[in-house]
N, C-alpha and C positions, 0 to 999 in steps of 0.2 A: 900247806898240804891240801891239795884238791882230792876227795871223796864223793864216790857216786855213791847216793844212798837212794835204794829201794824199802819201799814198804808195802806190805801185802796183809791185808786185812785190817779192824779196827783195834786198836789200842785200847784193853780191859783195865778191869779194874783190878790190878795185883796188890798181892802180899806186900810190905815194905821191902822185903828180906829179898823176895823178886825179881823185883821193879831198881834196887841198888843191886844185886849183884848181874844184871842185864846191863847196866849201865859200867860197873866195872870190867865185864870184858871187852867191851865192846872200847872201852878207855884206854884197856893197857895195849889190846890187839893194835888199834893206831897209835900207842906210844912206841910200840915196838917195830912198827913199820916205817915210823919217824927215824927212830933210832938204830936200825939194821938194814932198812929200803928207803933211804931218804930219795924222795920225788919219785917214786914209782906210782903205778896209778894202781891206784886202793876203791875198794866195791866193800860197801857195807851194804847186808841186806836184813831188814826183823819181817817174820811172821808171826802175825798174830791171833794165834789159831784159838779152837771154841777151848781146848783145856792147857794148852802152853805157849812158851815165847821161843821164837826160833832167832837167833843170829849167825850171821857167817860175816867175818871181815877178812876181804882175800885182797891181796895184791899181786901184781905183775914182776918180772923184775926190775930193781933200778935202774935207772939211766946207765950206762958206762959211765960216762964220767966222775957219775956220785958214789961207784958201787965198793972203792975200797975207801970209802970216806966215813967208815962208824963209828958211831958213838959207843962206849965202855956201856956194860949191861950190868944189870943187878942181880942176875942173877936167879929169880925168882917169879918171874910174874906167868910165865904159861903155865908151872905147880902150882900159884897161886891163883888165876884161873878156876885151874881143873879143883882144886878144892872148893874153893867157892859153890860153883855149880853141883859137881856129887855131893854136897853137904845138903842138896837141896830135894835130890833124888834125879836131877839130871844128870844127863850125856856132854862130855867135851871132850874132842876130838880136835888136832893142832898138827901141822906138817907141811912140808915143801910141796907142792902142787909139780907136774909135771911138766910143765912151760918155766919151771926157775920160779917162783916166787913163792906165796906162804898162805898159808890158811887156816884159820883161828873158825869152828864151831860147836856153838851150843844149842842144845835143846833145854831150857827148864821148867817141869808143871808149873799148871796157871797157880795153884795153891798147894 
């Protein structure tokens, strides 16, 4: 999978609790881009602002040719996601973008 990743701003010093569930959206967002948009072109972007961490992983749509080629889902991981993040006092926001593709984001305070 080829991912453009942006970054904007410096990388603090977070909570443990943070800094893994940042890392878990940001995981499952390209597992499921893997697995429902295989070879579509995927944009991950973090900000890293003075009191929280921002993510957005958005893709395009699939090729034609790969687009009725999915893989079986679990079921679970945009709920799991969105708990993650509100457990934390963050925003997570997840849905079909207008051009056909998908988009997975979070806001979670720095502490």
């Amino acid at each position: 999978m080829v991912v453009n990743l942006s970054v904007e701003g410096e990388g603090g010093s977070y909570a443990a609790e943070v800094e893994s569930t940042a890392f878990r959206v940001v995981q499952e967002a390209l597992t499921n881009v893997h697995k429902h948009a295989a070879g579509a072109k995927t944009y991950v972007r973090l900000a890293h602002r003075a009191s929280e961490i921002a993510m957005q992983v958005e893709n395009e749509p699939p090729p034609e040719e790969r687009s009725s080629a999915r893989l079986p889902s679990g079921g679970n991981g945009l709920v799991g996601m969105k708990e993650r993040v509100t457990a934390l006092g963050g925003v997570f926001v997840s849905g079909p973008t207008d051009a056909g593709g998908f988009r997975v984001s979070a806001v979670i305070p720095a502490s």
